[in-house]
C-alpha positions in Angstrom: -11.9 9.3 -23.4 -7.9 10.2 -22.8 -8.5 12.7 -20.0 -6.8 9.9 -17.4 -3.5 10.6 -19.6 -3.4 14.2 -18.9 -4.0 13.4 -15.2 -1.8 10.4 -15.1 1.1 12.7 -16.7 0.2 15.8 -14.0 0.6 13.6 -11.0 3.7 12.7 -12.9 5.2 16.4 -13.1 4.3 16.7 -9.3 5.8 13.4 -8.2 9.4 14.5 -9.7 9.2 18.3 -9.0 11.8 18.0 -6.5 13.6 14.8 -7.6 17.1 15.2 -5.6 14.9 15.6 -2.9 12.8 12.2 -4.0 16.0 10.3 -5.1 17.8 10.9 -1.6 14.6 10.5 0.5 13.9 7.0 -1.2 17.5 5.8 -0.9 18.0 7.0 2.6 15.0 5.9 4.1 15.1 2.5 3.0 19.0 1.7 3.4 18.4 2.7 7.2 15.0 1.1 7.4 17.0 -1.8 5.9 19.8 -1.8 8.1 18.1 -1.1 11.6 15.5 -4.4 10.5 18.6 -6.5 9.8 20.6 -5.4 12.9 17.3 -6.3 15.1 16.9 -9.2 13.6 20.6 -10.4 13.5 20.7 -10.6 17.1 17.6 -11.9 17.4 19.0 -15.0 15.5 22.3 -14.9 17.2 20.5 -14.6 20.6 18.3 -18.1 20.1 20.8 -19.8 18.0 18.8 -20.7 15.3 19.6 -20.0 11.5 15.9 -19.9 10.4 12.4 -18.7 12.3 9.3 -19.5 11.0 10.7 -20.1 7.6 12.7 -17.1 7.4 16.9 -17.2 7.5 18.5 -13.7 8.0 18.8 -13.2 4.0 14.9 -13.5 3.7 14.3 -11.4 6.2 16.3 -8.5 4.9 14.9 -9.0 1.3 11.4 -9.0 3.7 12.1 -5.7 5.1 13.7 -4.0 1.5 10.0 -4.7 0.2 8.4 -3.6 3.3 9.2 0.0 3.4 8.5 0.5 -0.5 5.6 -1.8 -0.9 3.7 0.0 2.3 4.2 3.3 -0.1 3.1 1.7 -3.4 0.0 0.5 -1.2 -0.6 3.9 0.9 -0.6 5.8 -2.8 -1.2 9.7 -2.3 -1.2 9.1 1.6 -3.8 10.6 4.0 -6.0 13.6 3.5 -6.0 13.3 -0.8 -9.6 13.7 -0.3 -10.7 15.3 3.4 -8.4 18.1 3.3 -9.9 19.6 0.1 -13.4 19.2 1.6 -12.2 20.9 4.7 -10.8 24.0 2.5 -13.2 23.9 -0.2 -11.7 22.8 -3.0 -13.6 19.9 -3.7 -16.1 22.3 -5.3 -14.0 21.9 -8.7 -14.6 18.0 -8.8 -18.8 19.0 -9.0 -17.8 20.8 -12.2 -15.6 18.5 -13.4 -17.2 16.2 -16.4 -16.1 13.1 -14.7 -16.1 11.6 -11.1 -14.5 12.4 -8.9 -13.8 8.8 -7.9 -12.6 7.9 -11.5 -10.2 11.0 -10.7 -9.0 10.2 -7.2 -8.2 6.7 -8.3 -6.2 7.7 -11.0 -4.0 10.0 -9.0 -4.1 7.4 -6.2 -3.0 4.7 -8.4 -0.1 6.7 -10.3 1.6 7.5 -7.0 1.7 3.5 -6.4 2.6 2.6 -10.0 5.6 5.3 -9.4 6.2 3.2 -5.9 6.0 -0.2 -7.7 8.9 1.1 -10.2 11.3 2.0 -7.3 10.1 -1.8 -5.8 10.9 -3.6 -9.0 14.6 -1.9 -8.9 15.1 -2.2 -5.7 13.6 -5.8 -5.6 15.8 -6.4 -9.4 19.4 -4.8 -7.8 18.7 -6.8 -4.1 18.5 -10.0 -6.2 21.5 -9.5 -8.7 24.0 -8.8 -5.2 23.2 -11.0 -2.8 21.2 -13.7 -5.1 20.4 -15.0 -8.9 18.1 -13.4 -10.2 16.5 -16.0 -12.4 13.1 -16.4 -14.2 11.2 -17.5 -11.1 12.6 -14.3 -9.4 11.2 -11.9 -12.2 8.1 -14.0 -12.3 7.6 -13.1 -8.5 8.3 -9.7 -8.7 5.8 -9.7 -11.6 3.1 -11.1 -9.1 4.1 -9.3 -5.8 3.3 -5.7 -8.0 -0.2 -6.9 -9.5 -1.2 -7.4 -5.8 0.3 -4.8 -4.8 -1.7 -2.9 -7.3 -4.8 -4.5 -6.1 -4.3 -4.0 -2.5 -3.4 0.1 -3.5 -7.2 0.0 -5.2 -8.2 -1.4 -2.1 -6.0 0.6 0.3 -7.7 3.6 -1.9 -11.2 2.8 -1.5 -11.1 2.4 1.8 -9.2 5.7 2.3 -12.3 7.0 0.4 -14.8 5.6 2.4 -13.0 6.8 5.8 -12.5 10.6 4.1 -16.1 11.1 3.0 -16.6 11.3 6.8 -15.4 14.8 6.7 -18.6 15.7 4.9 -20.1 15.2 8.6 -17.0 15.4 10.9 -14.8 18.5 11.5 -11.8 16.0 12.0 -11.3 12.3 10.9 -7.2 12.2 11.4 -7.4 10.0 14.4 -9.8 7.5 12.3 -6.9 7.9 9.2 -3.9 7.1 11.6 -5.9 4.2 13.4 -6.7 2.5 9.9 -3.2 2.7 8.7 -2.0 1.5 12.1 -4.4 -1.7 11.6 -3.5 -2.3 7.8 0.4 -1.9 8.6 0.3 -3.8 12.1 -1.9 -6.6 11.1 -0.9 -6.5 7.2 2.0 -7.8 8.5 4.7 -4.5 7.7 6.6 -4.3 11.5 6.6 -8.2 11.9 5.8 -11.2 9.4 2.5 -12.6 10.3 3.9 -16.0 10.7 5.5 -14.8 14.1 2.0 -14.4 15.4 -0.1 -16.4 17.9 -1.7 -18.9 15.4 -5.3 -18.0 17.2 -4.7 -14.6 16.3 -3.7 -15.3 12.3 -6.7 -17.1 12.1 -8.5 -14.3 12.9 -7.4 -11.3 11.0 -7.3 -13.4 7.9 -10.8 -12.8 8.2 -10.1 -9.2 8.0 -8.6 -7.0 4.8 -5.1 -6.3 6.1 -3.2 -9.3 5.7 -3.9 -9.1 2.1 -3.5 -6.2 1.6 0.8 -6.3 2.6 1.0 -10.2 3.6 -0.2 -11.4 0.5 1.6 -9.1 -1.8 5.3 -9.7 0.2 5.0 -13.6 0.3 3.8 -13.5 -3.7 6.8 -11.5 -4.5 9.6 -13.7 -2.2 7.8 -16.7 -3.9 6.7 -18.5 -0.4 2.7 -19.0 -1.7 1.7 -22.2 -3.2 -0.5 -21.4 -6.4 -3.6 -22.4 -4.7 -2.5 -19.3 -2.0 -2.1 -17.1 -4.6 -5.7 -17.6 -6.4 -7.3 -17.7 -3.2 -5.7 -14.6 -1.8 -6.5 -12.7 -5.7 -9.9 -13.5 -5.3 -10.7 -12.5 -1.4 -8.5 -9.4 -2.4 -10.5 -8.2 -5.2 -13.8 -9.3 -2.9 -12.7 -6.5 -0.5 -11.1 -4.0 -3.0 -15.5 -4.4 -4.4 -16.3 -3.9 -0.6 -14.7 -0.9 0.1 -15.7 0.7 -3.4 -19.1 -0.4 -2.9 -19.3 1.5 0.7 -17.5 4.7 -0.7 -19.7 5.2 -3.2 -22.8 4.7 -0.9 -21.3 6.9 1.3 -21.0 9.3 -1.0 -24.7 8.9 -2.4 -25.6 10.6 1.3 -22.6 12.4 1.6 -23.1 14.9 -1.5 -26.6 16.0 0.1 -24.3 17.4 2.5 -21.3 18.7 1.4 -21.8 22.6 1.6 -17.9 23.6 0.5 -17.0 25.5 3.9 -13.9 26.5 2.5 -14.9 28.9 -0.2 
């Protein structure tokens, strides 16, 4: 079957409906993100006299927080409430009729938002490279890496969403248990400070958790600071949780479609 085509190429059309709007958005965003990240962290260096922190110099850091901004998109996908707000106003019904599921669906959409994301990543990423470095081999090579995680964590990122969503079957409002999820995945994925500038008792604990792999892992692949062994490891215990999260979604919604009444028709 094609039908993902037609759906991938819808998503598309919506993505780029208002693309001055996009274009501006994306380049604004991050050049301020940029330069607020570098100007903190410029006189953070200046103020303890050191050229490099926990292996980072200022130029790392920057290139840390171009990929930060982007990469926290290309994992977050179609954002919160893709699913619960149709099942608060109904809509949902449609996916019941639809010949397919409706996680096969969601997950396409999901994933074409972060493949659109990973594109604006690999140029920002490519231009970052050929003005303030060399863009070489090993560079592209990175960049190659840092999106298949990337795309991995978004699975993940997408399942879990899922899972949390399908609580609106039940629950008249789950946005508190959205925003506290994405605060855990950005704060301990590592997005407002690299994890290396926590307490080391503290990174040896969430990297029994999801969220350093799921921005962590994908960051350090594409600046080339893993050792191979790091990067299989981190593939693996990636793709352990990305069958997790599916595997609780979809159990979910094996109770969950007993009592969905679509409220909103």
């Amino acid at each position: 079957m094609r039908w993902w085509r037609f759906v991938v190429a819808s998503e598309i059309r919506k993505i780029l409906a208002f693309r001055a709007d996009f274009w501006v958005t994306f380049i604004g965003q991050t050049c301020i993100q940029i330069f607020i990240a570098r100007s903190l962290w410029l006189a953070i260096f200046e103020s303890s006299g050191k050229t490099m922190m926990e292996g980072y110099t200022i130029e790392t850091m920057t290139l840390y927080y171009l990929i930060v901004p982007i990469g926290s998109k290309m994992l977050t996908g179609e954002n919160m409430g893709f699913l619960s707000r149709e099942i608060y106003e109904g809509t949902f019904n449609r996916y019941l009729l639809y010949p397919l599921s409706f996680f096969h669906y969601k997950t396409i959409t999901f994933l074409t938002y972060s493949a659109f994301y990973g594109l604006q990543l690999a140029l920002a990423f490519i231009g970052y490279q050929l003005l303030f470095g060399q863009f070489t081999l090993n560079e592209f090579i990175h960049l190659g890496y840092g999106l298949l995680f990337f795309m991995i964590a978004s699975y993940t990122y997408c399942n879990l969403s899922l899972f949390i969503e399908l609580i609106s079957i039940w629950a008249d409002n789950i946005w508190s248990l959205m925003v506290m999820a994405r605060f855990l995945c950005f704060f301990f994925g590592g997005a407002y400070i690299p994890l290396s500038f926590f307490p080391g008792a503290l990174q040896a604990v969430i990297h029994f958790t999801p969220f350093p792999y799921l921005i962590s892992l994908p960051i350090n692949a594409m600046m080339g600071k893993l050792h191979p062994i790091e990067m299989i490891t981190g593939f693996f215990i990636l793709l352990g949780w990305s069958f997790i999260f599916s595997w609780l979604s979809r159990r979910l919604w094996d109770k969950g479609q007993y009592a969905y009444s679509g409220v909103g028709i």
